[in-house]
C-alpha positions, 0 to 999 in steps of 0.5 A: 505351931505358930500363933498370931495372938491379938490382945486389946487391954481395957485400961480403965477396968485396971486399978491404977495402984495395982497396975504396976505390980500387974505389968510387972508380973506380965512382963515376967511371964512374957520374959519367960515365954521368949526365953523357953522360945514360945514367944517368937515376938510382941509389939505394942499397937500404936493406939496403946491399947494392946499387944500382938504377939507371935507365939510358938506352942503345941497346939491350940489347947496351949494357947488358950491356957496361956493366954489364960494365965496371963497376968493381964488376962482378967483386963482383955476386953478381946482377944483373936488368936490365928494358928499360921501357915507358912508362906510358899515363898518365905517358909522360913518365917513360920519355922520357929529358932532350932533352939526352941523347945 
């Protein structure tokens, strides 16, 4: 199924010295999450402050773990996950890539 997962990161409870070893270990899991065809796409907000991202998983208990293993997941001051449904004019956009597992 496909996800809509919305993510705001409060910045300010991240300890600046530690940051780039967690976004480091954060793009790593996001690295691996695209290639296994789970993460269809991720795009930055334009206020800087968090990411929206289509996901391809089984089901909601696989969201939730995942979001939960997340790297940055401890600094998430919200999250909003929305399971989506194809559009009738454009169902191709909800069918995740064939060489997805």
């Amino acid at each position: 199924m496909i996800y809509m997962i919305e993510a705001k990161i409060d910045y300010n409870l991240i300890d600046q010295e530690a940051l780039p070893a967690i976004l480091e270990a954060e793009w790593k899991v996001s690295d691996e999450l695209h290639a296994s065809g789970r993460m269809l796409g991720i795009w930055r907000k334009a206020n800087a402050k968090g990411v929206v991202a289509i996901w391809n998983m089984p089901d909601h208990d696989a969201v939730s773990d995942q979001i939960r293993a997340m790297p940055l997941y401890p600094y998430f001051s919200e999250v909003a996950v929305t399971p989506l449904v194809a559009h009738p004019r454009f169902p191709q956009y909800c069918e995740p890539p064939q060489d997805a597992d």
